[in-house]
mmCIF file of the N, C-alpha and C atoms, coordinates in Angstrom:
data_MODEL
# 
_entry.id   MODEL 
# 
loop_
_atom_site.group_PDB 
_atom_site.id 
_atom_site.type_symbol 
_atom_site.label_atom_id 
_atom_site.label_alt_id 
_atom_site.label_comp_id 
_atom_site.label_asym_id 
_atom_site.label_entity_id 
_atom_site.label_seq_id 
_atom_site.pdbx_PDB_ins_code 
_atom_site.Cartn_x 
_atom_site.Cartn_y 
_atom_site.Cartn_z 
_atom_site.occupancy 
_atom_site.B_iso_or_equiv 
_atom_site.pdbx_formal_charge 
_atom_site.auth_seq_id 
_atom_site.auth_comp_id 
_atom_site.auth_asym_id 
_atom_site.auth_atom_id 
_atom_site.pdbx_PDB_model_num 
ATOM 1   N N  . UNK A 1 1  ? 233.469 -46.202 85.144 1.00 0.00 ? 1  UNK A N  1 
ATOM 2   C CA . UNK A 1 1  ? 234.063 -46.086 83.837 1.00 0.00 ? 1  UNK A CA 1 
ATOM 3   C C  . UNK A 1 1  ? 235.265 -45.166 83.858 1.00 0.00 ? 1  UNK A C  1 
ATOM 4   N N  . UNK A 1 2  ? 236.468 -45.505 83.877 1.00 0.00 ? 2  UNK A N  1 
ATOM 5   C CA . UNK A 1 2  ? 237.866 -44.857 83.808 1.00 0.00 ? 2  UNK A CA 1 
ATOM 6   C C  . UNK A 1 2  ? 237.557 -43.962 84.787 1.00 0.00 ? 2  UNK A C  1 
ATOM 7   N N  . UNK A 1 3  ? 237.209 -42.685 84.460 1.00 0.00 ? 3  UNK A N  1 
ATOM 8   C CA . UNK A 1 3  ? 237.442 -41.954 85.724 1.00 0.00 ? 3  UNK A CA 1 
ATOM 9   C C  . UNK A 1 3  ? 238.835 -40.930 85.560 1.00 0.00 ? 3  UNK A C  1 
ATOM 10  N N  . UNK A 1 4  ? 239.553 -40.785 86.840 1.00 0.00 ? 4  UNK A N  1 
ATOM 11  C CA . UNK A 1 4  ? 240.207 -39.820 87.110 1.00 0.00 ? 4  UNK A CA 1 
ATOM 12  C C  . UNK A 1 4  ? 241.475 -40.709 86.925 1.00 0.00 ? 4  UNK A C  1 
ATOM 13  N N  . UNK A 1 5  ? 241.988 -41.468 86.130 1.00 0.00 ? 5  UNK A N  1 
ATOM 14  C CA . UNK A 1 5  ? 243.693 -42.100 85.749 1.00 0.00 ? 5  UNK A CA 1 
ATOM 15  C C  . UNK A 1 5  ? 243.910 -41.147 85.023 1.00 0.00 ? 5  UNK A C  1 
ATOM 16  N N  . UNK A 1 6  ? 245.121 -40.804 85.820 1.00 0.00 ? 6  UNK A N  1 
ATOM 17  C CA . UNK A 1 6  ? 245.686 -39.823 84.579 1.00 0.00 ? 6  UNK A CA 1 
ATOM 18  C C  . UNK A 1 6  ? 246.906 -40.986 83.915 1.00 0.00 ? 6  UNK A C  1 
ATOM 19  N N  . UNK A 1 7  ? 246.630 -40.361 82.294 1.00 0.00 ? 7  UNK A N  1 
ATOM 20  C CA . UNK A 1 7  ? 248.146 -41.200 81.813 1.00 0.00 ? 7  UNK A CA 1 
ATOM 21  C C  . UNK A 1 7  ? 249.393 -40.733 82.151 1.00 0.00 ? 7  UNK A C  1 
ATOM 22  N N  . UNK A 1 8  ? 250.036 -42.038 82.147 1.00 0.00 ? 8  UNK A N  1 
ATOM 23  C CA . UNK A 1 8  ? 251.375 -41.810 82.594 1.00 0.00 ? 8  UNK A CA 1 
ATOM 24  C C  . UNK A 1 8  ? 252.017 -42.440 81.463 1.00 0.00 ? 8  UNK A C  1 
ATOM 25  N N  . UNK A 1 9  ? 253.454 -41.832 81.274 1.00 0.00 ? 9  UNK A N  1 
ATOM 26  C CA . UNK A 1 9  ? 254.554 -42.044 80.441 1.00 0.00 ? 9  UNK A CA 1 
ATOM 27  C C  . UNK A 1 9  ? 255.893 -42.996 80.646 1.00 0.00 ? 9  UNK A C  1 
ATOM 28  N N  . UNK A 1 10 ? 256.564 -43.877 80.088 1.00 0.00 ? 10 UNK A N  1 
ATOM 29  C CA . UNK A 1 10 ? 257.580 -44.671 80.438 1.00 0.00 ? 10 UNK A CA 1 
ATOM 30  C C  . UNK A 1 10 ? 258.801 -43.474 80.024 1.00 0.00 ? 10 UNK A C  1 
ATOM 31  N N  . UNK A 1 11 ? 259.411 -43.231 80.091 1.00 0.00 ? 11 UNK A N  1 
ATOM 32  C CA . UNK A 1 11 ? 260.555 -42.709 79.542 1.00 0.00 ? 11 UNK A CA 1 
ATOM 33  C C  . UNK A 1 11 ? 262.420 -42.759 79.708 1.00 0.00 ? 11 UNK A C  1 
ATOM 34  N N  . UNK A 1 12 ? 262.806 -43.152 78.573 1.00 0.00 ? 12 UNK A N  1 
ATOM 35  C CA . UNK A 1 12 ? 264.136 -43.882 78.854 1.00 0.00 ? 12 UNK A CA 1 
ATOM 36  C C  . UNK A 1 12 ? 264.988 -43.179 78.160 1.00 0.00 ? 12 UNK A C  1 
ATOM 37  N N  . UNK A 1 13 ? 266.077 -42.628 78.396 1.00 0.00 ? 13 UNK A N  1 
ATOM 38  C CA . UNK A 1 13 ? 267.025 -41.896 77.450 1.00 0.00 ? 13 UNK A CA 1 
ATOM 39  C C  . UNK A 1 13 ? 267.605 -42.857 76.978 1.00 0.00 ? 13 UNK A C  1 
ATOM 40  N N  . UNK A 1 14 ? 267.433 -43.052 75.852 1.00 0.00 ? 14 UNK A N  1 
ATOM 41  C CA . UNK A 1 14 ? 268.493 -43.359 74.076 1.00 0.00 ? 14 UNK A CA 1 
ATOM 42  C C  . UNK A 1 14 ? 269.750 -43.215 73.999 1.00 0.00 ? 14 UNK A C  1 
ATOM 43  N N  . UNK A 1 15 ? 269.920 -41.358 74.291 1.00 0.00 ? 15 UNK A N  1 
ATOM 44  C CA . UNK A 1 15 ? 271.185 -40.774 73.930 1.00 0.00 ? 15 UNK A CA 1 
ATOM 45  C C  . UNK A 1 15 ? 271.782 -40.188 75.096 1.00 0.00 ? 15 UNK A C  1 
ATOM 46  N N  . UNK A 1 16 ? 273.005 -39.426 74.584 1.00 0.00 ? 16 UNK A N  1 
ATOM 47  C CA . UNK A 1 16 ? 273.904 -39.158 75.310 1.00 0.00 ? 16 UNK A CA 1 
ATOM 48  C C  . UNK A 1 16 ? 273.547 -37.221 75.721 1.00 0.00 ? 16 UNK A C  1 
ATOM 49  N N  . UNK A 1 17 ? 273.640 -37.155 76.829 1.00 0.00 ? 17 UNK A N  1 
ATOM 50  C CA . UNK A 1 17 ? 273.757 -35.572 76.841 1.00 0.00 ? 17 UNK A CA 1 
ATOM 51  C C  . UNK A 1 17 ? 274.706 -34.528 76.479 1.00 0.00 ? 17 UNK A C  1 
ATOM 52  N N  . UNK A 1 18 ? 275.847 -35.642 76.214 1.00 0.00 ? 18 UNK A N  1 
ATOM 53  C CA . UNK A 1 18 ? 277.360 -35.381 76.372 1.00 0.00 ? 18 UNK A CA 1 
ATOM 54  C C  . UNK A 1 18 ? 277.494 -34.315 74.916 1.00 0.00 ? 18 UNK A C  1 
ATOM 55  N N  . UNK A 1 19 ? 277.869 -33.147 74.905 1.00 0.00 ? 19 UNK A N  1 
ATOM 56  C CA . UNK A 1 19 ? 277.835 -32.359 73.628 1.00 0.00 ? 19 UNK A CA 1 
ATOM 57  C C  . UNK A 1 19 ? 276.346 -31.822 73.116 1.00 0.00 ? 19 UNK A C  1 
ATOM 58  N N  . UNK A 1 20 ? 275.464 -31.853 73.786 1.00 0.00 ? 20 UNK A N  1 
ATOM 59  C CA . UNK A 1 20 ? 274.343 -31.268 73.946 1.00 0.00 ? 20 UNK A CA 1 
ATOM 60  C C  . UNK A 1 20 ? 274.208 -29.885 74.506 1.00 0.00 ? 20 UNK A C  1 
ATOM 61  N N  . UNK A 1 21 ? 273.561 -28.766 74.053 1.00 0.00 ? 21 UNK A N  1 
ATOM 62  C CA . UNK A 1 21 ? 273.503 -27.661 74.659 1.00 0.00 ? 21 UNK A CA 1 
ATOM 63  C C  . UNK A 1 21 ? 273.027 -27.414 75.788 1.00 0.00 ? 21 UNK A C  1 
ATOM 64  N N  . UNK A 1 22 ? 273.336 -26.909 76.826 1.00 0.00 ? 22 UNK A N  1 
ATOM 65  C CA . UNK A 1 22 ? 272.826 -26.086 78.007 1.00 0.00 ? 22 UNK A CA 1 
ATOM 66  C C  . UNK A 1 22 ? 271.540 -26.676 78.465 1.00 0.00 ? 22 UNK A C  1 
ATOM 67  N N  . UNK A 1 23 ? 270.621 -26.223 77.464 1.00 0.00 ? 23 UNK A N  1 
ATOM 68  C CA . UNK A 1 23 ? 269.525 -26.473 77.542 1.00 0.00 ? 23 UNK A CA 1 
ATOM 69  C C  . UNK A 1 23 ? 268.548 -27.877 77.321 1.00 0.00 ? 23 UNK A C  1 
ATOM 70  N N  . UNK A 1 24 ? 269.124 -28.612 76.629 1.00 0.00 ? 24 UNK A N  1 
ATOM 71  C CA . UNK A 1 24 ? 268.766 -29.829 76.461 1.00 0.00 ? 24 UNK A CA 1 
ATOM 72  C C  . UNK A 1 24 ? 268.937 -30.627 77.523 1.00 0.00 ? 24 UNK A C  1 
ATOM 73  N N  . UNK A 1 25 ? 270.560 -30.729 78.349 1.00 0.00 ? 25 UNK A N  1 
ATOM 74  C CA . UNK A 1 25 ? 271.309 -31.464 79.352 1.00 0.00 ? 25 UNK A CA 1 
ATOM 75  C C  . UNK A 1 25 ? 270.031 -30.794 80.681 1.00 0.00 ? 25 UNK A C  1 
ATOM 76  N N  . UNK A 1 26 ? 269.358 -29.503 80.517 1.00 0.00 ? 26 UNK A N  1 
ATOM 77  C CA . UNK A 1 26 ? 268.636 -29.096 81.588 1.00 0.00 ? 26 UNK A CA 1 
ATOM 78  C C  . UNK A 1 26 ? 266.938 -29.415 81.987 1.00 0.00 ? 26 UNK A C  1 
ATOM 79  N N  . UNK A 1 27 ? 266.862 -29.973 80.444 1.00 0.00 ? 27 UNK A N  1 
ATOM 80  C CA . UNK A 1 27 ? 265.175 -30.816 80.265 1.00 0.00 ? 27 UNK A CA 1 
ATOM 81  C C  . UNK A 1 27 ? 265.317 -31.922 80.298 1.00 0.00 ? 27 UNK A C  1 
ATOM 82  N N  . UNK A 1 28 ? 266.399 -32.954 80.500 1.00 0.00 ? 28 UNK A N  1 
ATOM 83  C CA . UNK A 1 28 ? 267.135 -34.124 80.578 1.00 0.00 ? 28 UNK A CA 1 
ATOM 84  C C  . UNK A 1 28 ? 266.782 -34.324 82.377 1.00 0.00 ? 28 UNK A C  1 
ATOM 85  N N  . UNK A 1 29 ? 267.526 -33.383 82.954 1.00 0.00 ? 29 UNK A N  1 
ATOM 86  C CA . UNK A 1 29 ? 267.622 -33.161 84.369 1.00 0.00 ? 29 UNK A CA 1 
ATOM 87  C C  . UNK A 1 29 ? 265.930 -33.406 84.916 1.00 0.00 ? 29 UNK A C  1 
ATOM 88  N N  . UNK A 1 30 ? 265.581 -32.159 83.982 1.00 0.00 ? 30 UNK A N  1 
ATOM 89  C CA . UNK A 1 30 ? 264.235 -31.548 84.283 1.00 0.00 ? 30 UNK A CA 1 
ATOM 90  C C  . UNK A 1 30 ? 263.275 -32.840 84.429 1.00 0.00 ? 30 UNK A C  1 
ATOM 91  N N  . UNK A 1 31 ? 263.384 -33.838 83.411 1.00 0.00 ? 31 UNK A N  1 
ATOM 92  C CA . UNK A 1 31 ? 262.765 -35.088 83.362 1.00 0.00 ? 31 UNK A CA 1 
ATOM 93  C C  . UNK A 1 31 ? 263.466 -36.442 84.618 1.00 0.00 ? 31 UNK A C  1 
ATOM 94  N N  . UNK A 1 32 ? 263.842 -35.940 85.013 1.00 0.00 ? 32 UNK A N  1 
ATOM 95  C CA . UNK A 1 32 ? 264.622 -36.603 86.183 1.00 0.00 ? 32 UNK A CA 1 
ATOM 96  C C  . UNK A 1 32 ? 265.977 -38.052 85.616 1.00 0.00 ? 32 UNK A C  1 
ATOM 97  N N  . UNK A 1 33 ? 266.301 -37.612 84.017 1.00 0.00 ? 33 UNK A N  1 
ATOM 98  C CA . UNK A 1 33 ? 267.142 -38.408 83.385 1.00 0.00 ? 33 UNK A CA 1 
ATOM 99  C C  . UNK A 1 33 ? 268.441 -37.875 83.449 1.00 0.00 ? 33 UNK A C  1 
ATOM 100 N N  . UNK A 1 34 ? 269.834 -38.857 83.686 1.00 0.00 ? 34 UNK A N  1 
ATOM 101 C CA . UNK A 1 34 ? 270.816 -37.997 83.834 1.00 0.00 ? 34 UNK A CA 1 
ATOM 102 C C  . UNK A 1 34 ? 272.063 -39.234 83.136 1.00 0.00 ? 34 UNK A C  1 
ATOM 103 N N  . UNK A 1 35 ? 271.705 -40.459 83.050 1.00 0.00 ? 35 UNK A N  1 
ATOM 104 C CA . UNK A 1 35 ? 272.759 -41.407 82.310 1.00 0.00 ? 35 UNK A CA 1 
ATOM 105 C C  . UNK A 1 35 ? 271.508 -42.119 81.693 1.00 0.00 ? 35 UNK A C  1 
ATOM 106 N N  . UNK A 1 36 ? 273.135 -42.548 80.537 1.00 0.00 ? 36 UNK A N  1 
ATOM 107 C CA . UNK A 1 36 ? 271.668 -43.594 79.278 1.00 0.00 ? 36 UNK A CA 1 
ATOM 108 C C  . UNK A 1 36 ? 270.902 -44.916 80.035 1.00 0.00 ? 36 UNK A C  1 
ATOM 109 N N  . UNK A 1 37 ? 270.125 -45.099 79.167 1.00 0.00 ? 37 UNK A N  1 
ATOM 110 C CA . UNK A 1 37 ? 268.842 -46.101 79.823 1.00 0.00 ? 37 UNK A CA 1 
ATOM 111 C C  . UNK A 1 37 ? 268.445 -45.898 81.253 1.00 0.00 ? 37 UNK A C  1 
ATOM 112 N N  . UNK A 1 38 ? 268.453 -45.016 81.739 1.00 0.00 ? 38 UNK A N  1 
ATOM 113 C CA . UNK A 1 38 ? 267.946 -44.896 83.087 1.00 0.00 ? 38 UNK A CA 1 
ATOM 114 C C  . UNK A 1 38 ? 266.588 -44.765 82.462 1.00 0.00 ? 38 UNK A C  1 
ATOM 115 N N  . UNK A 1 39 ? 265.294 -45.245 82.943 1.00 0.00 ? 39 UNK A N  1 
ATOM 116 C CA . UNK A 1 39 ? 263.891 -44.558 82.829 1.00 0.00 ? 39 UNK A CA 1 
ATOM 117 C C  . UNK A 1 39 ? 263.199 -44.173 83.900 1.00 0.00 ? 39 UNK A C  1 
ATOM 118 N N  . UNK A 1 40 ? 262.089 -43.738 84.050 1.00 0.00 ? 40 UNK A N  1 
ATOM 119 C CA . UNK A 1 40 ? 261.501 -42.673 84.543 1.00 0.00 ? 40 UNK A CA 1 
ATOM 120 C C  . UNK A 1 40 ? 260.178 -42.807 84.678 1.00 0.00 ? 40 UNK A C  1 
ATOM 121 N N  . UNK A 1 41 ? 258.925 -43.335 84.854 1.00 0.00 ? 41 UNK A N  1 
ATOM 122 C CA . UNK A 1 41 ? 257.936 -42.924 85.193 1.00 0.00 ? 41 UNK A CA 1 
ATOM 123 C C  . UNK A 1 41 ? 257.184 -42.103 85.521 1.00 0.00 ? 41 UNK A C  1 
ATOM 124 N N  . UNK A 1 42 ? 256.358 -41.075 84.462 1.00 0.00 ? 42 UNK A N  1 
ATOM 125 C CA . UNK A 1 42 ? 255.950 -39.675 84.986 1.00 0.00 ? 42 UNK A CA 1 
ATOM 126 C C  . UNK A 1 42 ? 254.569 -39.749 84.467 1.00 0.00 ? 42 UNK A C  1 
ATOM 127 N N  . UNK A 1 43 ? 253.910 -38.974 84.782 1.00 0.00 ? 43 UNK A N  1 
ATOM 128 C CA . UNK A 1 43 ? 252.716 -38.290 84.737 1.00 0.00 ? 43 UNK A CA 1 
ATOM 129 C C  . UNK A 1 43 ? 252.086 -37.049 83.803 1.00 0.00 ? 43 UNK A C  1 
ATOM 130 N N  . UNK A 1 44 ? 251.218 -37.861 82.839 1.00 0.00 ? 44 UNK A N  1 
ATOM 131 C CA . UNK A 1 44 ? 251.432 -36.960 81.107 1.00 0.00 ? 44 UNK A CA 1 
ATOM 132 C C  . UNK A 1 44 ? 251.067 -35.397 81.634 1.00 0.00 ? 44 UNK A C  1 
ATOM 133 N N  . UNK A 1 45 ? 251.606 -34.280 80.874 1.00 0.00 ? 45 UNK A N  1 
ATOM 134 C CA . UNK A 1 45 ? 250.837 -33.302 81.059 1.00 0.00 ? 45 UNK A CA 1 
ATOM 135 C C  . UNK A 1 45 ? 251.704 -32.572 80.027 1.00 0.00 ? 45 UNK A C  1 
ATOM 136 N N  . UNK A 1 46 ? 250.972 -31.066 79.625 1.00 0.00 ? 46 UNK A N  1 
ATOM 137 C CA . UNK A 1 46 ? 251.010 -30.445 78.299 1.00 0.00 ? 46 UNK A CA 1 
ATOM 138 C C  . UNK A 1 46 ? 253.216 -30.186 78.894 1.00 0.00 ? 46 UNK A C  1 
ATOM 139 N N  . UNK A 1 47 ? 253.456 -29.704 79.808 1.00 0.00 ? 47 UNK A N  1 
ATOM 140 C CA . UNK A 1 47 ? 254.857 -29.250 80.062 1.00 0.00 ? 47 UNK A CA 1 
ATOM 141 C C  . UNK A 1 47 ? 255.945 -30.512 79.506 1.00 0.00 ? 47 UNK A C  1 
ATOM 142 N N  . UNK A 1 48 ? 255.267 -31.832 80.498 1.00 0.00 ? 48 UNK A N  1 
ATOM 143 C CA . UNK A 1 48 ? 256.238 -32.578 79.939 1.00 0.00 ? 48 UNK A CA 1 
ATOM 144 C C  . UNK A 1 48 ? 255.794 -32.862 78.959 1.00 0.00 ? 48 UNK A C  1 
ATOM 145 N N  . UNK A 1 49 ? 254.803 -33.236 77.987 1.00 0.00 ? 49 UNK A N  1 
ATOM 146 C CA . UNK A 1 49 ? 254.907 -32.900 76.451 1.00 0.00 ? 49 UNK A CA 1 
ATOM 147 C C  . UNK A 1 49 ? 256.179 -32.318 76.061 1.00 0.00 ? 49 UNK A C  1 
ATOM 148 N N  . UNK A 1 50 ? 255.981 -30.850 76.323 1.00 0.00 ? 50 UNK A N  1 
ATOM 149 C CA . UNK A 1 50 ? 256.918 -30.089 75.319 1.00 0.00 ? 50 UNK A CA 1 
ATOM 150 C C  . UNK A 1 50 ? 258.548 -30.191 75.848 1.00 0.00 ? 50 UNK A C  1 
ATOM 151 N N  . UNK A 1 51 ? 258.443 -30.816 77.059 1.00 0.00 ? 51 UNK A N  1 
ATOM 152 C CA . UNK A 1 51 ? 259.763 -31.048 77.651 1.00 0.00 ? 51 UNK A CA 1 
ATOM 153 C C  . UNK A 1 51 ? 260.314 -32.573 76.328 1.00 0.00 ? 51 UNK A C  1 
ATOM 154 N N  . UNK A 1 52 ? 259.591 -33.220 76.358 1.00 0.00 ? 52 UNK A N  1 
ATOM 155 C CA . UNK A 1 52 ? 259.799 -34.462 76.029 1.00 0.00 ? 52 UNK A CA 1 
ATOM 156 C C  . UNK A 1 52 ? 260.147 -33.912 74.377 1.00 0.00 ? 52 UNK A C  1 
ATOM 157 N N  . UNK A 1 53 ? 259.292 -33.242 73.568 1.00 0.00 ? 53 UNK A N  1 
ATOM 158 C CA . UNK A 1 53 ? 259.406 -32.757 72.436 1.00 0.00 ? 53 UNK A CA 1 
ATOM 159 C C  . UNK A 1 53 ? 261.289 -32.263 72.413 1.00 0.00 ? 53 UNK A C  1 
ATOM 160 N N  . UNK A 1 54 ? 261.157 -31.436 73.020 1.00 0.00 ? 54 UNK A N  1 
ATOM 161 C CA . UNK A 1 54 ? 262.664 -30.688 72.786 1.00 0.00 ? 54 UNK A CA 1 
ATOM 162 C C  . UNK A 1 54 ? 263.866 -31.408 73.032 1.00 0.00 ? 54 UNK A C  1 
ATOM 163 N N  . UNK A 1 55 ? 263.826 -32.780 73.622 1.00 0.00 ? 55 UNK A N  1 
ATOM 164 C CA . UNK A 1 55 ? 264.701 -33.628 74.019 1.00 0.00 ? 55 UNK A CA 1 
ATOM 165 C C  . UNK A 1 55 ? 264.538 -35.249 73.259 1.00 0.00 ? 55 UNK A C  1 
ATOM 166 N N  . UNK A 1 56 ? 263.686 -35.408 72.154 1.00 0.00 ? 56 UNK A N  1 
ATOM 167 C CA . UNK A 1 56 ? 262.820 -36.519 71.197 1.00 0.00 ? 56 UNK A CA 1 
ATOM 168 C C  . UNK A 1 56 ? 263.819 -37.374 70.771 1.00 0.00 ? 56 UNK A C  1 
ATOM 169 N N  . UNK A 1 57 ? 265.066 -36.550 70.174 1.00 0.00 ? 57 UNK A N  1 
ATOM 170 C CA . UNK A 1 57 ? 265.802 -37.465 69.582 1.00 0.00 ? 57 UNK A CA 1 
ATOM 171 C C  . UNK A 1 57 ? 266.810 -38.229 70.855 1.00 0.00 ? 57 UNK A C  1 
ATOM 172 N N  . UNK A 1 58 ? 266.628 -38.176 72.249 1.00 0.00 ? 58 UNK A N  1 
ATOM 173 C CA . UNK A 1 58 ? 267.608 -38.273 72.855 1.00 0.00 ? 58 UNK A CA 1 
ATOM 174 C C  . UNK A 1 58 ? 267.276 -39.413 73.763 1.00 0.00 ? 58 UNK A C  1 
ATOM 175 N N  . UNK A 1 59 ? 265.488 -39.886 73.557 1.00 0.00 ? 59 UNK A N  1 
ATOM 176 C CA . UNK A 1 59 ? 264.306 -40.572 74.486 1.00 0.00 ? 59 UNK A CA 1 
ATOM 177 C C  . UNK A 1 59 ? 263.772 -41.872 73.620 1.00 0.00 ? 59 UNK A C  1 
ATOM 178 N N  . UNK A 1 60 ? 263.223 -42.406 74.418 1.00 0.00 ? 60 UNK A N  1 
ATOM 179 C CA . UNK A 1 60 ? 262.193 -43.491 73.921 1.00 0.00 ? 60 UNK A CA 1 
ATOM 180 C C  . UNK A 1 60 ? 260.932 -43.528 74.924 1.00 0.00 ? 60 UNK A C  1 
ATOM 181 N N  . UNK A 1 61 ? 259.926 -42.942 74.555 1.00 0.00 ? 61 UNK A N  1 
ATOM 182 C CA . UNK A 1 61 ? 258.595 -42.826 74.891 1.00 0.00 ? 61 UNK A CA 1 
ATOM 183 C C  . UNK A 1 61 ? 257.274 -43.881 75.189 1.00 0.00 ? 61 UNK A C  1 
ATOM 184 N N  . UNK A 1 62 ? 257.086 -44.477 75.998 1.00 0.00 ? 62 UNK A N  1 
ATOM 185 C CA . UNK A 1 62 ? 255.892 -45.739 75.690 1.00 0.00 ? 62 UNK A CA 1 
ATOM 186 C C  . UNK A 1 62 ? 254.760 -45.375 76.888 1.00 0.00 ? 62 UNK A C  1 
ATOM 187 N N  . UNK A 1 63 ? 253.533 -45.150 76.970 1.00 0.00 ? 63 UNK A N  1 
ATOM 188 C CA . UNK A 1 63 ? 252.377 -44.806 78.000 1.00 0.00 ? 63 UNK A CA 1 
ATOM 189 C C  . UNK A 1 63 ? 252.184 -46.390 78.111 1.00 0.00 ? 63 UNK A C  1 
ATOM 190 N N  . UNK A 1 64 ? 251.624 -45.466 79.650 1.00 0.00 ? 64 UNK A N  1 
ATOM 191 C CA . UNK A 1 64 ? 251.609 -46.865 80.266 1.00 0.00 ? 64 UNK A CA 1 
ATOM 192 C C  . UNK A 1 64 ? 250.354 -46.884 81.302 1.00 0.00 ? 64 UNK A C  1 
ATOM 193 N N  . UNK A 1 65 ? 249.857 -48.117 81.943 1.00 0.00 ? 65 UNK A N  1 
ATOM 194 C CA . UNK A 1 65 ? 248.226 -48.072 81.671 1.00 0.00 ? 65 UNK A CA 1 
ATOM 195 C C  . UNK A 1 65 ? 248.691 -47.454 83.488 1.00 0.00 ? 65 UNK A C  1 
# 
């Protein structure tokens, strides 16, 4: 019964980093995103949560099995 899958996340940048602060362009990075629609495949956990939070309007988010 399920077991040890951890969820994982799709993640695709939306927006532009371009005129974004310091810090945003660096949780962008941090998420391994660096031009639009590139996505990403990662592995849920509370950091990238809050990574993903601080960068929300800039992403499109979908879990994936």
């Amino acid at each position: 019964m399920g077991g040890n899958n951890p969820k994982r996340l799709l993640i695709t940048q939306t927006g532009s980093g371009i005129g974004r602060p310091k810090d945003q362009k660096a949780t962008l990075v941090g998420l391994g995103l660096n031009k639009l629609n590139r996505s990403r495949v990662i592995e849920d956990s509370p950091s990238v949560r809050g990574m993903i939070n601080k960068v929300q309007h800039l992403l499109h988010v979908e879990a994936v099995k």
